[in-house]
KOLDO-187864 format. One line per 2 residues: number of its first residue (from 0); their letters; for each residue x, y, z of C-alpha. Coordinates in steps of 0.25 Angstrom, whole numbers. Layout:
// KOLDO-187864
NUM) a) X,Y,Z | ...
END
This chain:
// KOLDO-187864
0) xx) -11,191,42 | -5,189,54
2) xx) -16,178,59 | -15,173,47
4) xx) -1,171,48 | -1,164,63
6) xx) -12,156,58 | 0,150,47
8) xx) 9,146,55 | 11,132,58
10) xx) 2,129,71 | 6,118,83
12) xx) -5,113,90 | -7,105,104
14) xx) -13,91,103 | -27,90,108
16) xx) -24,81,118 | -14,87,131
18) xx) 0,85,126 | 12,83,135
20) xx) 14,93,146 | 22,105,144
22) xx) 38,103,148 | 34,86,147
24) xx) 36,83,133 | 50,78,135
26) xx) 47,71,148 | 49,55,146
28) xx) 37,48,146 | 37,35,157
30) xx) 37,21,147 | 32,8,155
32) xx) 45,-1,153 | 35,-11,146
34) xx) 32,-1,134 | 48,5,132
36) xx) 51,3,118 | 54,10,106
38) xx) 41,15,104 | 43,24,115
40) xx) 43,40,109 | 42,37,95
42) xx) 48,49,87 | 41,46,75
44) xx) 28,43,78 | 22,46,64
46) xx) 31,36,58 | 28,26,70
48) xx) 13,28,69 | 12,26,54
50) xx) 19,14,55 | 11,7,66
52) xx) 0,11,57 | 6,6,44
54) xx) 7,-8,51 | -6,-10,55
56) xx) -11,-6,43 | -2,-13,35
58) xx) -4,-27,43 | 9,-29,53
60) xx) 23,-29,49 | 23,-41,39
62) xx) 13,-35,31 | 21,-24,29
64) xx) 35,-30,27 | 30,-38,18
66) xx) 23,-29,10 | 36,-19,9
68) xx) 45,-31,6 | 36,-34,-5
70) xx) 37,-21,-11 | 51,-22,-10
72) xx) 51,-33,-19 | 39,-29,-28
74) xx) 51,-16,-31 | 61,-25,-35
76) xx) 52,-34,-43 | 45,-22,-52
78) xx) 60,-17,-56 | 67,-31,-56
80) xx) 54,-36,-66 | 56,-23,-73
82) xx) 70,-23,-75 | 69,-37,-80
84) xx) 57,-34,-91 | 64,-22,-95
86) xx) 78,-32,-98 | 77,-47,-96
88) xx) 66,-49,-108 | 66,-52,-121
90) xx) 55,-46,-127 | 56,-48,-140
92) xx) 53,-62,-137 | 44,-62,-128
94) xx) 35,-56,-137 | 38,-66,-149
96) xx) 45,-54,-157 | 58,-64,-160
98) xx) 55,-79,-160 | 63,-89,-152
100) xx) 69,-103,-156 | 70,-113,-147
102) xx) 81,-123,-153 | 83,-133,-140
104) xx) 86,-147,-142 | 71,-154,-140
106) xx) 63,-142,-142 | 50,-141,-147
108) xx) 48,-136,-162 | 35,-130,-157
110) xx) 42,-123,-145 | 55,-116,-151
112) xx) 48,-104,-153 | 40,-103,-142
114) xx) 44,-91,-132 | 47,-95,-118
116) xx) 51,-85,-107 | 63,-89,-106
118) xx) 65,-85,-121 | 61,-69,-117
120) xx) 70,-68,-105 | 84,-62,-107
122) xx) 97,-70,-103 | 101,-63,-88
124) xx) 113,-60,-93 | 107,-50,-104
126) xx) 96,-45,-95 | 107,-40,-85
128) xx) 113,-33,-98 | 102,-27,-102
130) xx) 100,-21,-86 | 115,-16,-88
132) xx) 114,-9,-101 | 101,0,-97
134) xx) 108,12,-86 | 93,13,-86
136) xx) 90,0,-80 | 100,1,-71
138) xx) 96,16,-66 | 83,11,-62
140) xx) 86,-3,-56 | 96,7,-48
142) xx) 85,17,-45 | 75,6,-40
144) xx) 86,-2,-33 | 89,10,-23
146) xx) 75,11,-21 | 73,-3,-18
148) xx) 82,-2,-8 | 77,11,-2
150) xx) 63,3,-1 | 71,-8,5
152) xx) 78,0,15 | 66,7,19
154) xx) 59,-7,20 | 68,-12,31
156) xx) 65,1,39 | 51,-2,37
158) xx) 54,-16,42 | 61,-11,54
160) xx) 51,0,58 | 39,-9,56
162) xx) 43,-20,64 | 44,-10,77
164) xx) 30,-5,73 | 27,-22,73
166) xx) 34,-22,87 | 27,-9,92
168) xx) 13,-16,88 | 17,-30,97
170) xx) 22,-22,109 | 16,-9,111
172) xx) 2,-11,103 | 1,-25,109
174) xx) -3,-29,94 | 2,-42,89
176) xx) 3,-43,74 | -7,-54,69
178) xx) -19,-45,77 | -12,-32,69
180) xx) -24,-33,59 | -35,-36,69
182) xx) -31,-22,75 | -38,-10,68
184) xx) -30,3,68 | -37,11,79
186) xx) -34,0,86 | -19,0,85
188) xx) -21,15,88 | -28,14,99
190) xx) -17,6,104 | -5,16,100
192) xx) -13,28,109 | -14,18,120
194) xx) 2,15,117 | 4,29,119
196) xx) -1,30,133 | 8,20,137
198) xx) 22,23,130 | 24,37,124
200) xx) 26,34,109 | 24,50,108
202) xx) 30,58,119 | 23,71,114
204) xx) 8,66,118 | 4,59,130
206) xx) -7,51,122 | -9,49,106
208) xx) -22,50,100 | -28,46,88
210) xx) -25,57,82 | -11,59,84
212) xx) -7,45,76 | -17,49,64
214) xx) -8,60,64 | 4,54,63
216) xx) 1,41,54 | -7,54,44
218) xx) 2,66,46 | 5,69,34
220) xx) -6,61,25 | -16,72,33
222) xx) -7,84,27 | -10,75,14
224) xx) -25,75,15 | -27,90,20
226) xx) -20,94,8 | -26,87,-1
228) xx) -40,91,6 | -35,107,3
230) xx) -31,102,-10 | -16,106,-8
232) xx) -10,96,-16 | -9,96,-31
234) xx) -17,85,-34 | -29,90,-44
236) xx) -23,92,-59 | -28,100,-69
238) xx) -26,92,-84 | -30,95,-98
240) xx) -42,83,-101 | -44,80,-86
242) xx) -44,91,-79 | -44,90,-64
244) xx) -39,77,-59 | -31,71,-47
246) xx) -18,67,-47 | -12,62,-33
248) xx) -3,49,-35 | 5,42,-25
250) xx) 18,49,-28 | 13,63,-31
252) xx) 9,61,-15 | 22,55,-12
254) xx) 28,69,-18 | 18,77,-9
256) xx) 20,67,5 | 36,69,1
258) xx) 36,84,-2 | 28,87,10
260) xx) 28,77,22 | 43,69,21
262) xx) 50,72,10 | 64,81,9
264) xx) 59,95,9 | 45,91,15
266) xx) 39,101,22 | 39,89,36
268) xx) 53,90,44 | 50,77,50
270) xx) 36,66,49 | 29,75,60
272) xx) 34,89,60 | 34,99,47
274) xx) 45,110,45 | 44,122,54
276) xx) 47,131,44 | 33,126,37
278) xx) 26,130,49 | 28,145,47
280) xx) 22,154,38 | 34,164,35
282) xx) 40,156,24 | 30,152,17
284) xx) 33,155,5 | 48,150,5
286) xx) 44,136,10 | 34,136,-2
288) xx) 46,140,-11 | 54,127,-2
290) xx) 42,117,-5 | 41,122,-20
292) xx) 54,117,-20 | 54,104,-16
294) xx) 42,102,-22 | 49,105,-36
296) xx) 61,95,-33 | 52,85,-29
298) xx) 45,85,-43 | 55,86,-51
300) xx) 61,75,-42 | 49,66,-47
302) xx) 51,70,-61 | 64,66,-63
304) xx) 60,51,-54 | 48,52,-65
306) xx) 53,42,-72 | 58,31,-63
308) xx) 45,33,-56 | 37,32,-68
310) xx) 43,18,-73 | 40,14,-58
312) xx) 25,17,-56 | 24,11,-71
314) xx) 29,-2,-67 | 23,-3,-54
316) xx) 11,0,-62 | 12,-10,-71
318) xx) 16,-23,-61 | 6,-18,-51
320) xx) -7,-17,-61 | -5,-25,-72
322) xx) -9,-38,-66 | -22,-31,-60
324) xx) -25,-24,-72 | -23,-38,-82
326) xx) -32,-47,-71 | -42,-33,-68
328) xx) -42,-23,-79 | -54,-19,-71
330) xx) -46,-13,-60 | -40,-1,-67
332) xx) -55,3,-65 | -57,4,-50
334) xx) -55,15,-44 | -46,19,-31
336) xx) -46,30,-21 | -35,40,-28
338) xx) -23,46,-20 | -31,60,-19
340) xx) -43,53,-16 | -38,44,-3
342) xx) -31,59,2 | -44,68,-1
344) xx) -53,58,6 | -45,55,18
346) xx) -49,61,31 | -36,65,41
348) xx) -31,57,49 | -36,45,40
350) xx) -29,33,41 | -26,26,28
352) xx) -34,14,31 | -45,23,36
354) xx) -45,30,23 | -42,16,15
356) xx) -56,10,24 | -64,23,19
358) xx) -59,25,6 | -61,9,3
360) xx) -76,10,9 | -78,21,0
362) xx) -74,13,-12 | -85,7,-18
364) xx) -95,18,-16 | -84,27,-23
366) xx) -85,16,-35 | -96,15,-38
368) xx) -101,31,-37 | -88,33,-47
370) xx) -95,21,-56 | -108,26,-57
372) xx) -102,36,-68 | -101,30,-80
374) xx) -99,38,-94 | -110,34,-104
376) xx) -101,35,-116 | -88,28,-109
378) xx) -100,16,-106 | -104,14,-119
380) xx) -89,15,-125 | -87,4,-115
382) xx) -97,-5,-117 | -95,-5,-133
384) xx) -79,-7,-131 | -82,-18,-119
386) xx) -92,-24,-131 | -81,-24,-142
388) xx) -70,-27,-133 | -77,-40,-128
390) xx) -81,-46,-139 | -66,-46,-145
392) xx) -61,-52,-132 | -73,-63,-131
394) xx) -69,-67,-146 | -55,-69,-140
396) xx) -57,-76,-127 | -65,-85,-136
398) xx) -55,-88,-147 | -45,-89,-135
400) xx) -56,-101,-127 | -57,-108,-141
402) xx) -42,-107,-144 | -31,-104,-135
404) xx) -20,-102,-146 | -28,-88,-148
406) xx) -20,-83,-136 | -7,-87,-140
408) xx) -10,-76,-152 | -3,-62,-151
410) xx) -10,-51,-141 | -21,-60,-139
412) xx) -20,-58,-126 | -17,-44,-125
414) xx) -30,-43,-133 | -37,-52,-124
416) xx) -32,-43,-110 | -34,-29,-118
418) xx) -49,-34,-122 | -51,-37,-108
420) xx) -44,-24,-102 | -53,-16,-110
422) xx) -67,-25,-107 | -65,-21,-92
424) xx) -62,-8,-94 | -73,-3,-101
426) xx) -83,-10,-94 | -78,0,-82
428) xx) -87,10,-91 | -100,3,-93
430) xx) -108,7,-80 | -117,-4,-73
432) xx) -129,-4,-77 | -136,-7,-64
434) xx) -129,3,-55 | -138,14,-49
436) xx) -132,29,-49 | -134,35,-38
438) xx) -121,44,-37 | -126,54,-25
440) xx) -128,41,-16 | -115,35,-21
442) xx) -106,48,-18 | -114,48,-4
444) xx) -107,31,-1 | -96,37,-5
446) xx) -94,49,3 | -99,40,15
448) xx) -84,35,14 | -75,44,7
450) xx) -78,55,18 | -76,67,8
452) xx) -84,73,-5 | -85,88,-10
454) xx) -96,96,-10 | -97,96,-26
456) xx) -100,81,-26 | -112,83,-19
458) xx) -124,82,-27 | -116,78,-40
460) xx) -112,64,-37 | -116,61,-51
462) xx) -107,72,-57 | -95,68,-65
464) xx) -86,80,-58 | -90,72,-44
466) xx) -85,57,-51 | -73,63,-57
468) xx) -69,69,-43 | -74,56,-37
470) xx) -63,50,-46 | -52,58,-41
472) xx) -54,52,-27 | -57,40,-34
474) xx) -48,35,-45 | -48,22,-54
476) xx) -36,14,-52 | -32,16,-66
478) xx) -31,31,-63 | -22,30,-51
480) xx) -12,20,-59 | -12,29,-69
482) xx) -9,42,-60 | 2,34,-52
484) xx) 10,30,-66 | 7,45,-69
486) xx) 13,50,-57 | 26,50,-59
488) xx) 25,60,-69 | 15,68,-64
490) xx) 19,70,-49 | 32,80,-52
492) xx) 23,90,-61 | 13,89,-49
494) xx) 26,92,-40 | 30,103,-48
496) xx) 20,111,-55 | 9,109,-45
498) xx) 14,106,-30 | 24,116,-30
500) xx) 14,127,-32 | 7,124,-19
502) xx) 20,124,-10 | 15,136,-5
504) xx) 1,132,-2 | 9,117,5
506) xx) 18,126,15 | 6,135,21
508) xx) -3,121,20 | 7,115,30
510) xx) 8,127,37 | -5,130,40
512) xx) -10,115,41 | 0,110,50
514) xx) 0,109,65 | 8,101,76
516) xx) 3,94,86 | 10,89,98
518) xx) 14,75,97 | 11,75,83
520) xx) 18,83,76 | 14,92,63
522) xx) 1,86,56 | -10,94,47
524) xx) -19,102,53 | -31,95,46
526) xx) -27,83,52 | -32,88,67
528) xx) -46,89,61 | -47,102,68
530) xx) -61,106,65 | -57,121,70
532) xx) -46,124,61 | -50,115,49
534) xx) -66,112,50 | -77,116,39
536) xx) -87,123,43 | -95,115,33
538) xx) -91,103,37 | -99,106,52
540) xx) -88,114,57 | -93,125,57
542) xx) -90,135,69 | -81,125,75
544) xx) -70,128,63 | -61,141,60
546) xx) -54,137,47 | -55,145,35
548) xx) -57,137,22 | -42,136,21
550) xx) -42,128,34 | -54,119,32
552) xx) -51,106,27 | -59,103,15
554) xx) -72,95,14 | -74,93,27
556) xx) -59,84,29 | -57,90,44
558) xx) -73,86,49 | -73,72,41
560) xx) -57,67,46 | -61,72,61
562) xx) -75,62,62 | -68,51,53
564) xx) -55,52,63 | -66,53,76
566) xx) -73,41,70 | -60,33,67
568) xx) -54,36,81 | -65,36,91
570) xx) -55,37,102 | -49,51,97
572) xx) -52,64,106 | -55,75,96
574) xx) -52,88,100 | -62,99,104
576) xx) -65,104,90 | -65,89,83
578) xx) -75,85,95 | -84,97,93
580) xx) -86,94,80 | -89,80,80
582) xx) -100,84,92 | -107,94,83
584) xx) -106,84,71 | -112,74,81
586) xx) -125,85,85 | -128,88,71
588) xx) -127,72,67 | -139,71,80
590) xx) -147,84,73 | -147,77,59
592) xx) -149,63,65 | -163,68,70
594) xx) -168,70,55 | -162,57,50
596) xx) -167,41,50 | -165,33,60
598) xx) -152,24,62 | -161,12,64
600) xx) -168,16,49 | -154,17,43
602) xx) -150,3,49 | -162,-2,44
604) xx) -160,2,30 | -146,-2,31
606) xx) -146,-14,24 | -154,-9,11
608) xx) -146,4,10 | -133,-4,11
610) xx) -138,-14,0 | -143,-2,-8
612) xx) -127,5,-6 | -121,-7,-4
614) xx) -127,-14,-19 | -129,-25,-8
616) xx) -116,-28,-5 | -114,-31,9
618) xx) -111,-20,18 | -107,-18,33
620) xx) -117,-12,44 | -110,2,42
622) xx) -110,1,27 | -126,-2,28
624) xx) -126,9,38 | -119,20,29
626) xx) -129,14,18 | -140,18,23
628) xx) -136,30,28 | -133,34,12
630) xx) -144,26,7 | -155,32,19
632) xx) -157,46,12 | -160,40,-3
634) xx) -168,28,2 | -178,41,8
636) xx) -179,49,-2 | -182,38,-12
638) xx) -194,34,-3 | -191,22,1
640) xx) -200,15,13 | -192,14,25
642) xx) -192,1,32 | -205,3,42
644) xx) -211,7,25 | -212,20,28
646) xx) -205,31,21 | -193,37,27
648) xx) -190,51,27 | -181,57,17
650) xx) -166,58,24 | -152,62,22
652) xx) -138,56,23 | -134,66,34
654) xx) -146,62,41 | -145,47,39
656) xx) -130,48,44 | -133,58,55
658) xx) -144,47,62 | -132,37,61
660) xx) -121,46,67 | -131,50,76
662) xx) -132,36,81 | -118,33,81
664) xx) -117,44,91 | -128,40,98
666) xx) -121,26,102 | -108,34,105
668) xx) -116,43,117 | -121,27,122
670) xx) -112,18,118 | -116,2,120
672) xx) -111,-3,131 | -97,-11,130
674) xx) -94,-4,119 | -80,4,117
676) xx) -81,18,116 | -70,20,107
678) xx) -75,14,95 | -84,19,87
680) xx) -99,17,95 | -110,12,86
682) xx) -125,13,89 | -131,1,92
684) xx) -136,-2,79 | -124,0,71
686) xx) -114,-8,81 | -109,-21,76
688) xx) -116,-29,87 | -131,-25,83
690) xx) -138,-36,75 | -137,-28,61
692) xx) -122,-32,63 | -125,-45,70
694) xx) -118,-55,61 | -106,-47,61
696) xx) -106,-47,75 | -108,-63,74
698) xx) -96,-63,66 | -88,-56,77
700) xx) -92,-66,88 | -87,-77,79
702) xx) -73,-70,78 | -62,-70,85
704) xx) -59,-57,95 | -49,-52,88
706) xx) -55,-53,74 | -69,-49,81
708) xx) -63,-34,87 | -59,-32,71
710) xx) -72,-36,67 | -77,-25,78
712) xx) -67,-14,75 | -71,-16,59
714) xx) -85,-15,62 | -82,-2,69
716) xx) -73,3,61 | -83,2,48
718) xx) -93,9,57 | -83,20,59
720) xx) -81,22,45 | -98,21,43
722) xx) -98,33,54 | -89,41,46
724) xx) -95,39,34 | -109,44,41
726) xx) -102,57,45 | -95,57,32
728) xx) -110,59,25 | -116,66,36
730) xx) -104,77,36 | -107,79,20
732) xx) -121,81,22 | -121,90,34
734) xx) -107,99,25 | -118,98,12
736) xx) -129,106,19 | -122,115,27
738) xx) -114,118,14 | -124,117,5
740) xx) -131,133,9 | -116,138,7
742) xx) -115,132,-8 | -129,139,-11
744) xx) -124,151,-9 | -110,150,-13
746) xx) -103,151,0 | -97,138,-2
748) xx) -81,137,4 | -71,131,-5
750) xx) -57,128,-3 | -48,136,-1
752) xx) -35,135,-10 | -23,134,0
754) xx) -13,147,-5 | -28,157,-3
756) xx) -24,155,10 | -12,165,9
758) xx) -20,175,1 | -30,176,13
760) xx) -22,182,25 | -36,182,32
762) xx) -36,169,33 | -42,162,48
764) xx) -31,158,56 | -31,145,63
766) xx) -34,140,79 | -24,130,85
768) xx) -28,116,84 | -30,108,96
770) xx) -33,93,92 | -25,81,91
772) xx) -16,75,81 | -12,66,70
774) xx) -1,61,59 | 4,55,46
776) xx) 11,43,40 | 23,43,30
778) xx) 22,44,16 | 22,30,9
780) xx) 34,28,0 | 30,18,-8
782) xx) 27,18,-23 | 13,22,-27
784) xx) 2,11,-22 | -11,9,-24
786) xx) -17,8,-10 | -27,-1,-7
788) xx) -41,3,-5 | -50,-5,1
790) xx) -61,-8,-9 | -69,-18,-4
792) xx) -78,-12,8 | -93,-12,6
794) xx) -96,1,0 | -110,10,-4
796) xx) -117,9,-18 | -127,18,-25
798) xx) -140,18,-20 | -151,11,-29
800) xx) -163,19,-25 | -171,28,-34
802) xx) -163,24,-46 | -168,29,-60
804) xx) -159,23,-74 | -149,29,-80
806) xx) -147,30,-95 | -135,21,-94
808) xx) -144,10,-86 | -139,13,-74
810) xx) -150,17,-60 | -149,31,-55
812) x) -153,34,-39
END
């Protein structure tokens, strides 16, 4: 009990890499007189890292004034426009329900009772009385107006802390502001860790690494992800009809990121330290009962701003989407990445456009596995309705091309909207006829992307249970405007009856999950991507990790998020732990490489497995190259000649993937000479300067030097993405056999629910860490957005090979 006790309490490790000398942390560091200025021993480095990242990402300092002013204004139109529907029209005219008589000298007989405008607008006079007699009215415009000028305030901070970032980019990072978008972040990194050595922006560290400003721009978005990889949070309901759904909107996550991270009463004294009295184990139970609290006053908080919040998200609603949905009815049909999705997908220490560039790659692949179900009886309803539907509108659009006084009849139009509403929407039902099912090979594209996939899914692709918890990672846009109008009243019962009783299980999770490294700060244990204290020995970790199952991330998180952040920042020095692994990943890619094809084969079929993926859209040399990696064990086992007309022996993804990484790591023990070391090496046939890329390489030499190194660092940067992708599917297939003995005889681990681990004082304790560091951004304030996904990057499709017809006329692979 007593081990298990020490291993509770809060732990503070040393960072990897030799920290200041003992007695030398207050010593002043020498500054050349050229490099004095303000950024010298930055106190808040988590806000001043976020920022320079923010304003890269979000194009320079105009981009971003602009778009906040704009906001500014769209507020004060959406209540202003509201204010003067709700007040200043005359509806009962507007709608021809009282006639209007024009008697002016020299009118027209024919246009005195014709409705202009004008006629429907109140007088000013008695639009300004109608405001004054509703206390209602003038609660809210008082309520919005001191809000608007919070938003204003906060906008001239904003203005005034964003334009020293602008200056730090011109001085210290030596990047002017129309070559901003030419730089890729790594880029602008490489430059802050260079920075660094010359003027002491952290006093605490000699040198930054990598790691260290992932840890402060993700601090606390990696305490969100592991706790949703543990399934901490409350986000799966159990409802009468629907049964388990998942219900994470923008402002239930605001409620969590306020209680938790920055909020009064959060559990953080400060951006980068939490509460010492969290970090021990004695009073456990009182902060629980402390948390429980908050918790409470913070939903019932919610439920009395329900209302005002409500009529918000309803408006905002309504003025953002009904142009959309009147010019493409169709778009309430296409599906997003959810909320719960984009957190239970993301690696640590991912970067939001990392995750945006993985997630958007992912997206038609993801589309079309979730469109290959279709309902029979849903198809059938649809096509009759789209039948009946369109033959009534064709009878109206025709009477309206023979005589246009057939619009000037009443609801004609609404009829003629509504007809057409309905057309596109049940057309969303009624499946292509000519699209192959090949659901296994589908799921397999997808995964190459989204990185993560339970076990269950394996094998039942073409399971409704598997599409359903597709859809939960995967919504349609319908769905999520729907749960954010829902959100409002929702998100306080959430609070109340379900967050409060895990307060318990949140204070040891902090606890126990929380460690301090020097010149960083608190961050999640998760986030080190220590393979000793949080590694699945399924997931080839085995005899090189301690954890208990309460210490291992789930679905191999820690493993995946270290290669992903190895193969993203080639320059990064993992510790000893992280660098052992990837070496014994790497032996066992060479051992699987001997059995599998060849690279040159896989290049060679390159252009036909991409077409077959690809539906002969087309795709880069490493969406080709991830193609055929996917397509290679298919195009086997149906039989197919190879290209010398011989018949290639039947193969495996892992193998497939194994003989490329295997190469990749073959050019990186001889690179080619001139080539940087720190980017991500290439073989030979795979670099952008081989002939299978030789026209883009033509292109290059006819741009300029600037736009041809953004060319360059693209190319790479998709290669990188291809490379993970590999060890993505490769790292699934090795987990699937060495699990699959386990699952026969039902020795399969599971998770372990997060308050067994006070029921079990025998529980392992944990080592030390000794790694390096990272952090995490601000919570966004704003109202709830859509975020932009990235939809139009080449993706796989379904295979074609092997097909048989289905009853519904579709192929089947």
């Amino acid at each position: 009990m007593a081990n298990f006790e020490a291993y509770q309490e809060y732990q503070r490790i040393e960072d990897f890499e030799e920290d200041s000398p003992p007695g030398e942390e207050d010593l002043l560091v020498h500054v050349p007189e050229g490099l004095k200025d303000s950024w010298h021993h930055i106190k808040n480095l988590d806000n001043f890292f976020t920022r320079i990242y923010h304003f890269h990402q979000k194009n320079g300092f105009a981009c971003m004034m602009l778009s906040e002013f704009f906001e500014l204004i769209q507020f004060l139109f959406v209540v202003t426009f509201t204010t003067f529907l709700f007040n200043c029209v005359e509806y009962d005219i507007l709608f021809a329900n009282r006639a209007v008589n024009h008697t002016g000298t020299g009118q027209n007989p024919l246009d005195r009772n014709k409705v202009t405008l004008p006629d429907a607008l109140l007088p000013s006079q008695q639009c300004t009385e109608n405001i004054q007699e509703n206390s209602w009215i003038i609660f809210l415009l008082i309520m919005a107006a001191i809000f608007w000028i919070y938003r204003l305030v906060k906008v001239f901070c904003n203005i005034l802390s964003y334009w020293e970032i602008r200056q730090f980019y011109i001085k210290a990072l030596k990047i002017r502001m129309d070559e901003l978008c030419n730089f890729t972040w790594q880029e602008v990194q490489d430059r802050l860790i260079s920075l660094q050595r010359e003027q002491q922006m952290c006093i605490h560290k000699k040198e930054l690494t990598e790691l260290d400003i992932y840890h402060r721009i993700l601090r606390f978005k990696n305490y969100m992800v592991a706790m949703v990889n543990k399934s901490l949070l409350p986000v799966h309901l159990q409802l009468p009809l629907l049964g388990d759904i998942v219900f994470l909107t923008q402002g239930l996550k605001y409620n969590f990121e306020l209680i938790l991270f920055w909020g009064p009463g959060s559990l953080f004294q400060n951006k980068w330290n939490l509460h010492p009295k969290y970090k021990r184990a004695g009073n456990r139970l009182e902060l629980a009962q402390q948390l429980s609290r908050v918790i409470l006053l913070m939903g019932l908080a919610n439920l009395l701003l329900c209302p005002f919040i409500l009529v918000w998200q309803v408006l905002y609603a309504f003025f953002s989407y009904t142009e959309v949905i009147r010019r493409e009815p169709g778009s309430l049909g296409a599906r997003r990445w959810s909320l719960y999705g984009r957190l239970y997908l993301r690696h640590f220490n991912e970067l939001n456009h990392e995750l945006h560039g993985r997630l958007g790659r992912g997206y038609k692949p993801t589309s079309k596995y979730m469109n290959s179900f279709t309902a029979p009886l849903m198809s059938v309803l649809a096509k009759n309705v789209a039948f009946f539907s369109g033959s009534v509108l064709a009878v109206l659009i025709a009477l309206t091309v023979y005589d246009e006084d057939v619009l000037t009849v009443q609801h004609i139009l609404t009829a003629i909207t509504v007809l057409g509403v309905v057309i596109t929407v049940t057309r969303s039902f009624i499946p292509d006829e000519h699209m192959v099912w090949c659901p296994e090979q589908l799921l397999q594209c997808v995964l190459a992307h989204i990185h993560y996939m339970p076990d269950h899914w394996r094998g039942q692709a073409n399971k409704g249970e598997t599409r359903d918890e597709v859809a939960q990672l995967f919504q349609y846009k319908a769905v999520f405007i729907l749960e954010e109008l829902l959100s409002p009243i929702v998100t306080p019962f959430v609070l109340i009856f379900l967050l409060r009783n895990k307060s318990l299980e949140i204070i040891d999770f902090f606890r126990n999950f929380t460690v301090e490294v020097v010149g960083v700060g608190d961050i999640c244990s998760f986030a080190q991507m220590d393979i000793r204290r949080h590694g699945n020995p399924m997931w080839m970790s085995e005899g090189r990790t301690e954890a208990s199952v309460y210490q291992q991330a789930e679905n191999g998180k820690t493993e995946l998020s270290l290669m992903h952040f190895t193969i993203k920042n080639p320059r990064w020095q993992p510790p000893q732990d992280a660098s052992m692994f990837i070496s014994h990943l790497k032996e066992k890619v060479q051992q699987d490489a001997q059995g599998g094809p060849s690279t040159r084969l896989l290049l060679s079929e390159a252009p036909l497995c991409g077409s077959l993926l690809l539906s002969n859209e087309s795709g880069s040399g490493p969406d080709n190259l991830l193609a055929s990696v996917l397509a290679h064990p298919v195009l086997t086992a149906s039989g197919l000649p190879g290209r010398d007309r011989g018949f290639l022996p039947p193969s495996t993804a892992a193998a497939a993937a194994a003989s490329v990484l295997a190469s990749l790591s073959a050019s990186q023990l001889h690179p080619q000479p001139g080539r940087s070391h720190s980017l991500n090496p290439l073989p030979s046939s795979l670099h952008p300067d081989s002939p299978l890329y030789g026209s883009d390489r033509t292109v290059m030499d006819s741009m300029s030097n600037s736009d041809a190194r953004f060319r360059s660092s693209t190319m790479l940067s998709e290669f990188s993405s291809a490379e993970m992708s590999l060890h993505a599917i490769y790292m699934h297939e090795v987990h699937q056999q060495s699990s699959a003995p386990q699952r026969t005889s039902g020795q399969g681990q599971h998770p372990v629910p997060m308050r067994e681990l006070h029921s079990n004082p025998g529980a392992p304790h944990s080592h030390s860490l000794h790694s390096a560091a990272t952090l995490a951004g601000p919570a966004n304030l704003g109202g709830w957005k859509e975020e932009e996904e990235e939809e139009d990057q080449g993706e796989e499709e379904a295979i074609v090979s092997g097909s048989a017809p289905q009853p519904d006329g579709r192929s089947s692979c």
